[in-house]
C-alpha positions as CSV (number, residue, x, y, z in Angstrom):
1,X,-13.6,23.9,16.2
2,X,-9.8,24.3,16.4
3,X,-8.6,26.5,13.5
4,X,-5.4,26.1,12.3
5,X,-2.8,28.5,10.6
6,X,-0.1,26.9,8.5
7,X,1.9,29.0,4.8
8,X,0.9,26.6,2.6
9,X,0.2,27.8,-0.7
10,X,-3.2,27.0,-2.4
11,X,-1.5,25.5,-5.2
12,X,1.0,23.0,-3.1
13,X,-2.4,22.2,-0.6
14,X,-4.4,21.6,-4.1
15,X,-2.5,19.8,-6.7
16,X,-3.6,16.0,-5.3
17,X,-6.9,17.5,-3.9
18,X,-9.7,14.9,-4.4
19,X,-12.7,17.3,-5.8
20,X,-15.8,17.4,-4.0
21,X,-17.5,14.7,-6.3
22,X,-15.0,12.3,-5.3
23,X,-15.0,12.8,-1.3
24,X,-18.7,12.2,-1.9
25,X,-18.1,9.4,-3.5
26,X,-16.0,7.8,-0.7
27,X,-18.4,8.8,2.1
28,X,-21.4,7.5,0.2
29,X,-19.3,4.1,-0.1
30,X,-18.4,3.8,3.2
31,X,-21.6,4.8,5.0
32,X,-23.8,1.9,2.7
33,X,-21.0,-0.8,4.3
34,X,-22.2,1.3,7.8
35,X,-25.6,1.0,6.9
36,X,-25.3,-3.2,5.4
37,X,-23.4,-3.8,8.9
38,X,-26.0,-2.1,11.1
39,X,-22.9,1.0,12.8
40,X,-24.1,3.4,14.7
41,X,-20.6,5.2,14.1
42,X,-17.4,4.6,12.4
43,X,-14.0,5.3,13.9
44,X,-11.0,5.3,10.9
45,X,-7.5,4.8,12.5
46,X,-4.1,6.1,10.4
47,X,-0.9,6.0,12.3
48,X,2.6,7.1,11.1
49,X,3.7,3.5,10.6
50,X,4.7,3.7,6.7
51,X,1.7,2.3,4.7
52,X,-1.1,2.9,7.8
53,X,-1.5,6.5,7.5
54,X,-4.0,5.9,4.4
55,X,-7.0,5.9,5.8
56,X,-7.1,8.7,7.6
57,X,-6.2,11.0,4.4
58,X,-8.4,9.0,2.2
59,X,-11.7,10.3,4.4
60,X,-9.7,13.1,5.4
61,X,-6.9,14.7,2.9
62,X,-4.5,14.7,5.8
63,X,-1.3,13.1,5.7
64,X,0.3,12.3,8.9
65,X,3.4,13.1,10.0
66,X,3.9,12.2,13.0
67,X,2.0,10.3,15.9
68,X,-1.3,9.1,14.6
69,X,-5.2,10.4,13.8
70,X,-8.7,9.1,13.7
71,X,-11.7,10.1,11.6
72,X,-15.3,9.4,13.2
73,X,-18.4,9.1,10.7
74,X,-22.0,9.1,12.1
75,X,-25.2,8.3,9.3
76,X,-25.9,11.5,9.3
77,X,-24.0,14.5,10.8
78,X,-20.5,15.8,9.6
79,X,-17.7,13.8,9.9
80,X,-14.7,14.8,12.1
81,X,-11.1,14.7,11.9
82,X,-9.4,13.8,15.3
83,X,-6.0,14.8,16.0
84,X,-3.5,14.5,19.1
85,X,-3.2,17.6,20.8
86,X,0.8,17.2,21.2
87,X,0.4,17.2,17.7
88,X,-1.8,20.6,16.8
89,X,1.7,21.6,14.4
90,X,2.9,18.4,13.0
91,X,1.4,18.0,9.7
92,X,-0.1,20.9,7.8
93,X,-3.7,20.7,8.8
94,X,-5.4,23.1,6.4
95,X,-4.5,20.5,3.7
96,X,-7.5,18.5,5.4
97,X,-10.9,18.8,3.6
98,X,-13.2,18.2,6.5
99,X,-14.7,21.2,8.5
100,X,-15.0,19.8,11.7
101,X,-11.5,19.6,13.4
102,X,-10.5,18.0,17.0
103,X,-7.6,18.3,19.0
104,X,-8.1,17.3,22.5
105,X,-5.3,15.8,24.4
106,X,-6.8,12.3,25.0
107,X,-8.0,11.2,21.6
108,X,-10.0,8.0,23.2
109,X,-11.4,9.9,25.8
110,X,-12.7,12.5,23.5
111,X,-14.3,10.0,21.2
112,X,-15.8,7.7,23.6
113,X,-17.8,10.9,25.0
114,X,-19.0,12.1,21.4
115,X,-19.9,8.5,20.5
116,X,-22.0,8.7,24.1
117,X,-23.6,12.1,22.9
118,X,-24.6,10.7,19.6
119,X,-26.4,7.8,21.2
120,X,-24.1,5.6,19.6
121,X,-24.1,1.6,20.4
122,X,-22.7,-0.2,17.8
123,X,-19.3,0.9,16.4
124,X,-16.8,-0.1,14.0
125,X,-13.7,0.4,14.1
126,X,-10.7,0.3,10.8
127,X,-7.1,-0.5,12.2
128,X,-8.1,-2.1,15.4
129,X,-5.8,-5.0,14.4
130,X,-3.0,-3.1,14.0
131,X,-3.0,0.8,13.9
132,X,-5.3,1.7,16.4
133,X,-3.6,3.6,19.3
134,X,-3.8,0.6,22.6
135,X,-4.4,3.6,24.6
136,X,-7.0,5.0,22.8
137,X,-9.0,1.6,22.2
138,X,-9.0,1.6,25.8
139,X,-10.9,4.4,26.3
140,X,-13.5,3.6,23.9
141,X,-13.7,0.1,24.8
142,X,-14.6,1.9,28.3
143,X,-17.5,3.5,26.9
144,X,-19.3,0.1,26.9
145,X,-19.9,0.1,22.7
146,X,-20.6,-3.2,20.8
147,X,-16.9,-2.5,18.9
148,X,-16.9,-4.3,16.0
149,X,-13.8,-4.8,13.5
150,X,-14.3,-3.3,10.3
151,X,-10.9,-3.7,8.3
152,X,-12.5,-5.6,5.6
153,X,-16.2,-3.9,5.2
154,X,-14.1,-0.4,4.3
155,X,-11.4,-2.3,2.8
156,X,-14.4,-3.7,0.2
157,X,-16.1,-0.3,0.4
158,X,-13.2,1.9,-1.2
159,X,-11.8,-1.3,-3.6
160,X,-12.8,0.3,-6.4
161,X,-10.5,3.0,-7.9
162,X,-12.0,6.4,-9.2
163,X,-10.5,8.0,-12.4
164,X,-9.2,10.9,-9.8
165,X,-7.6,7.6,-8.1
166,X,-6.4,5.9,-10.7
167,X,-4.2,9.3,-11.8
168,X,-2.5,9.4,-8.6
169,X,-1.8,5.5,-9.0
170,X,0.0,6.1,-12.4
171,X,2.1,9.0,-10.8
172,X,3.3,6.9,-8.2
173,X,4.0,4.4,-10.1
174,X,6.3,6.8,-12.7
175,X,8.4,7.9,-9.1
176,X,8.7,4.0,-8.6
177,X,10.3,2.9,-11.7
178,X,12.2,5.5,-12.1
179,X,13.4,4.6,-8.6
180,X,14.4,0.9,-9.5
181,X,15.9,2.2,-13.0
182,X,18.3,4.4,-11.5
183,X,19.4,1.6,-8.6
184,X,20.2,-0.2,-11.7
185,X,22.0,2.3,-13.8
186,X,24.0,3.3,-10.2
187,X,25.3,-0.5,-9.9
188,X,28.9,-1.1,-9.6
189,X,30.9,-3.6,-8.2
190,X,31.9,-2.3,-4.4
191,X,29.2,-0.2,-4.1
192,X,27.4,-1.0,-0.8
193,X,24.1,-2.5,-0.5
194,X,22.8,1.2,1.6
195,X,24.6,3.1,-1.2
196,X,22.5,2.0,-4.1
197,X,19.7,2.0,-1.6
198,X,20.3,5.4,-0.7
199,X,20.1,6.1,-4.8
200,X,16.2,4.8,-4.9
201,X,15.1,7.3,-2.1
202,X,16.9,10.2,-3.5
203,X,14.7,9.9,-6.4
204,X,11.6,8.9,-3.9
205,X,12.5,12.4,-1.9
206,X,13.0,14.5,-4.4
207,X,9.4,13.9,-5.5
208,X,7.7,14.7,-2.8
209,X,6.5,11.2,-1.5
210,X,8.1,11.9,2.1
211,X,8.0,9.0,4.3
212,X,6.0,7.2,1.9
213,X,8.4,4.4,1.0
214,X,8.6,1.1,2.4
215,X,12.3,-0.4,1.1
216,X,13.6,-3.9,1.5
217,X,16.3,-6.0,-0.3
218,X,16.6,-10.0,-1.1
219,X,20.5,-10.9,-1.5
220,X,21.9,-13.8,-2.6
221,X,25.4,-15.5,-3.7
222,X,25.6,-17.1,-7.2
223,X,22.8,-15.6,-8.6
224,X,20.6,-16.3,-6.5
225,X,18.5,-14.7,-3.8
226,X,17.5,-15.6,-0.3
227,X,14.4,-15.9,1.2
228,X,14.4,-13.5,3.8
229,X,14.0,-9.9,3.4
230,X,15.9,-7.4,5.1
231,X,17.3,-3.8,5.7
232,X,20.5,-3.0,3.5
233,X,23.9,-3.3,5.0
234,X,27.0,-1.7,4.2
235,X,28.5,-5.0,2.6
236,X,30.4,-3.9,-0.8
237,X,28.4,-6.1,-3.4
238,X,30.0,-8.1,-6.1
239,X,29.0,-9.1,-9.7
240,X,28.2,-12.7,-8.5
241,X,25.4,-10.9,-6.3
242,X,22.1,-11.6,-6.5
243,X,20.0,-8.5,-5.9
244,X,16.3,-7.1,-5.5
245,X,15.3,-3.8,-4.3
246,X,11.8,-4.5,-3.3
247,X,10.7,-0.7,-3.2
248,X,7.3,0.7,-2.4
249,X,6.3,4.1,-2.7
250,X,3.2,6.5,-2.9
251,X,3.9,10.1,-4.4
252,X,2.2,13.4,-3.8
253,X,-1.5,11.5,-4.1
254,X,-1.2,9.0,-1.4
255,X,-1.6,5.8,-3.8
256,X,0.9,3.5,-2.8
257,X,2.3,1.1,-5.8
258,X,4.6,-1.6,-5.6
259,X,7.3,-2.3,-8.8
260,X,10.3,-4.2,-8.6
261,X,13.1,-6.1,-10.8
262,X,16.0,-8.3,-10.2
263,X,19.6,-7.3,-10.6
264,X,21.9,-9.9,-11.5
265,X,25.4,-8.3,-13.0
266,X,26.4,-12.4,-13.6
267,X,23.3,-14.0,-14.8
268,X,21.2,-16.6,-12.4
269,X,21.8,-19.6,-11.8
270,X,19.6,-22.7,-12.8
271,X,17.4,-23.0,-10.0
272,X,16.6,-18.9,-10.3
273,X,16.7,-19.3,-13.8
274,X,13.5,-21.7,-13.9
275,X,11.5,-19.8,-11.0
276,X,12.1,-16.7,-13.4
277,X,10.1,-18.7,-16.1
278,X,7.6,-19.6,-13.4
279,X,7.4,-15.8,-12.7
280,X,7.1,-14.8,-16.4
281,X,4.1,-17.4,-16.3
282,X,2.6,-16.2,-13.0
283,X,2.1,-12.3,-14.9
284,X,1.2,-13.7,-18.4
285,X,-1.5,-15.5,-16.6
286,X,-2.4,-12.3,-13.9
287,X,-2.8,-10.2,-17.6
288,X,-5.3,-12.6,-18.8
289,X,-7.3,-13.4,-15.9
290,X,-7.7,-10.7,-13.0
291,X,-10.8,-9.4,-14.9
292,X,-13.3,-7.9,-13.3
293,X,-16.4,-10.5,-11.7
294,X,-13.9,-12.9,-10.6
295,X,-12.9,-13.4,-7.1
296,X,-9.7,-12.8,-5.6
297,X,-9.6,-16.7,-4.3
298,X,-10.4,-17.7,-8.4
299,X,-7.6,-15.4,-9.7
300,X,-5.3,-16.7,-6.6
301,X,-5.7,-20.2,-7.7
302,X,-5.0,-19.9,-11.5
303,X,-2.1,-17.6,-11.7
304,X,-0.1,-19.6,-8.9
305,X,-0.2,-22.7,-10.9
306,X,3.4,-22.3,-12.6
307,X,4.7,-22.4,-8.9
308,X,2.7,-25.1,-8.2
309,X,3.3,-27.4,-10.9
310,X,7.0,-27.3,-9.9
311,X,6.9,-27.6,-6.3
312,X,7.7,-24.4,-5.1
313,X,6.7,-22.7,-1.6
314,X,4.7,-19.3,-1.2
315,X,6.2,-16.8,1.4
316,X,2.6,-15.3,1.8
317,X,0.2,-14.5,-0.4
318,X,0.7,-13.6,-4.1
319,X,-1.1,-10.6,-4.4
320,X,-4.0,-7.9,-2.5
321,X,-5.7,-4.4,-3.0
322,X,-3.6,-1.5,-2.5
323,X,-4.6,2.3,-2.4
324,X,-3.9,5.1,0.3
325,X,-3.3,2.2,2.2
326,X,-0.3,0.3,1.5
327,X,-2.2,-3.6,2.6
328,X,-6.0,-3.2,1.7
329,X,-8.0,-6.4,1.7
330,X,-8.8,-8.4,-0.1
331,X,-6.0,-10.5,-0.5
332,X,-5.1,-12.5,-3.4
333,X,-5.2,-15.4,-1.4
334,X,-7.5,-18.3,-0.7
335,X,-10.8,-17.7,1.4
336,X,-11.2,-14.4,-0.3
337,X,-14.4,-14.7,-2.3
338,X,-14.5,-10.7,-2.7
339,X,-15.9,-10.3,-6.8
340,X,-13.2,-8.0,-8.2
341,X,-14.7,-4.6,-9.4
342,X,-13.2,-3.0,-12.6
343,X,-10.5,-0.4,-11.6
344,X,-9.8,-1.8,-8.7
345,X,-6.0,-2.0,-7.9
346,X,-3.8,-5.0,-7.0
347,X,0.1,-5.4,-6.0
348,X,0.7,-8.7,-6.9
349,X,4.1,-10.2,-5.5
350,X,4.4,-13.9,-5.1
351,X,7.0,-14.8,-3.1
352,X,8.7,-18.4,-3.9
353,X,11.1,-20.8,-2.7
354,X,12.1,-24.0,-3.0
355,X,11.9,-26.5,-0.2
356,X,15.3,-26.2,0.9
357,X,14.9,-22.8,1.2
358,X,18.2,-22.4,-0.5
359,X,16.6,-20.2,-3.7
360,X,13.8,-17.6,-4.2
361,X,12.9,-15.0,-6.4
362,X,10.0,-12.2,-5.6
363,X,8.7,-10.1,-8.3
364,X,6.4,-6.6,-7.3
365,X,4.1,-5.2,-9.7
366,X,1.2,-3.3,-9.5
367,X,-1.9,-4.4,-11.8
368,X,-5.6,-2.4,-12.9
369,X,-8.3,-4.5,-13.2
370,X,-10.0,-4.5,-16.2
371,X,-13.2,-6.3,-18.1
372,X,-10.4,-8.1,-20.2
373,X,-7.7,-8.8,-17.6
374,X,-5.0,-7.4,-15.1
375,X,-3.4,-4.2,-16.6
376,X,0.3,-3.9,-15.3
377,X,0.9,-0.1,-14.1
378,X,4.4,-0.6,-15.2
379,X,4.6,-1.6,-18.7
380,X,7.7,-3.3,-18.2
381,X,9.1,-6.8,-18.6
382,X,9.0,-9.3,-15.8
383,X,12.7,-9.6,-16.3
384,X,16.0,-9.6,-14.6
385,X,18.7,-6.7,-15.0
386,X,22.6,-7.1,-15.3
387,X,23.1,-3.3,-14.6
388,X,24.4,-2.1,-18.0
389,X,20.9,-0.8,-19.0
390,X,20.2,2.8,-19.1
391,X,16.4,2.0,-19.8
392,X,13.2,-0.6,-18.1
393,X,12.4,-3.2,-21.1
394,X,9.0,-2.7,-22.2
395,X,6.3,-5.5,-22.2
């Protein structure tokens, strides 16, 4: 085993810790989805891409820096926690809670011949969609395994939020509002769309999430927004703007949240005005019915009804699980017939247009499931903002 010195104090390495009854908890979880789906082995993928380093520190405690990292599970010996070689000091390694530590220079390689050791056949693998190194998937896929894709299995398996979980969720989502509170408060005419940008992730620094944002912004003229999503520019904005900071964070923790509000200095215009009433309906309808034993196809098809009933276009889906990774599955989507379990957690974001494709408006918030209904994170108003407020309006 590699040992590894780093000056981290016991009390920064500790404060988001997951105790021992809760990493149990999560290996129990994932090894009965092993054990349902017939694995041999497990290989969990995290990568540096913001939002797909999750798994990796949620059966690990590591959070990547840079490059990428694999855990590989077995039924029954220790899990192990593979890293890059190139990589033995990026990252602060004694934060991880697993014992047995890798750091060979080919990470496939290494695995493939440990898999071959353990008499392994059948092996899933989370992130081989999209985070799995290519050149590490070819080395296992050398090894001649049955590789099996097991996004959704884990997804399903770690769903359901612990009370240790649900904590980190909440102090995410505290750094996230107060991130979209002080974009608003910052507004002025002539300020630049990076400027107020560069306001949110001052506050998202300073609290220690690190890379952990993902930040976008809708712009429109009028009043309005546009469809499409993009970086900020430096175009000086103007009272007529249309605005959303769609910002997503996860603090110290690793729970990623998503929370966002419009800001519109002038007001919205008629079209935006009535797809904000359709968005009011959308959440009054996710509070009273993402309760847990429903689907995620069941609470899909009710709450997008206000959208429906006035003809308006989804961009994707209008909601999905999120934890230590940003995109868990299920989605709140059709063809998800996944039962939601209480405290399980759920972004829900629809998207909408009209045909023309002229007008949208996008809402983030982040939801609890509950026996009695969705419980939003934020307890603030699906509202707009004209960016004299010095406060979020409650529910």
């Amino acid at each position: 085993m590699n040992q590894i010195v780093t000056f981290s104090s016991p009390e920064q390495i500790n404060r988001f810790r997951p105790s021992q009854a809760e990493i149990d908890r999560r290996y129990n979880n994932v090894r009965a989805a092993m054990e349902e789906h017939g694995l041999d082995a497990l290989i969990v993928s995290g990568s540096e891409y913001s939002g797909f380093e999750g798994a990796v520190r949620y059966m690990a405690g590591f959070h990547i820096l840079h490059r990428y990292a694999y855990v590989v599970i077995t039924p029954n010996d220790d899990p192990i926690v593979v890293f890059p070689r190139e990589a033995t000091w990026v990252g602060d390694h004694s934060a991880t809670f697993l014992q047995r530590r890798e750091l060979p220079v080919h990470c496939g390689e290494w695995m493939a011949d440990y898999l071959k050791g353990q008499g392994a056949n059948k092996v899933g693998v989370y992130g081989m969609e999209f985070i799995m190194s290519v050149r590490d998937y070819k080395a296992v896929a050398a090894g001649g395994f049955d590789l099996v894709d097991f996004d959704i299995p884990f997804d399903y398996a770690r769903a359901q939020k612990s009370d240790e979980e649900i904590a980190s969720v909440r102090h995410s989502m505290e750094i996230n509002k107060q991130g979209v509170l002080e974009v608003i408060k910052a507004y002025q005419p002539g300020k630049t769309e990076a400027e107020l940008m560069g306001v949110a992730e001052n506050v998202f620094a300073t609290a220690g999430c690190g890379r952990n944002t993902m930040d976008m912004v809708q712009m429109g003229p009028n009043g309005s927004l546009l469809p499409q999503m993009v970086f900020p520019t430096n175009r000086p904005l103007q009272d007529s703007d249309g605005m959303l900071y769609g910002l997503e964070v996860s603090g110290e923790g690793g729970h990623w949240v998503e929370y966002s509000r419009p800001l519109m200095p002038d007001g919205m215009d008629e079209i935006t005005r009535d797809m904000m009433d359709a968005q009011q309906e959308f959440h009054i309808l996710v509070r009273e019915n993402m309760k847990a034993g429903r689907t995620a196809e069941e609470v899909h098809k009710i709450c997008m009804q206000p959208f429906v009933d006035r003809g308006y276009r989804s961009g994707h889906v209008c909601g999905h699980s999120i934890g230590m990774t940003m995109i868990e599955m299920p989605r709140i989507g059709e063809g998800f017939d996944f039962v939601l379990p209480e405290n399980m957690v759920c972004s829900m974001h629809p998207h909408v247009m009209n045909e023309e494709r002229t007008h949208s408006l996008y809402f983030q918030e982040t939801y609890r499931v509950t026996t009695e209904g969705g419980e939003p994170l934020s307890g603030t108003a699906i509202d707009a903002y004209d960016g004299t407020e010095t406060e979020l309006k409650p529910v």
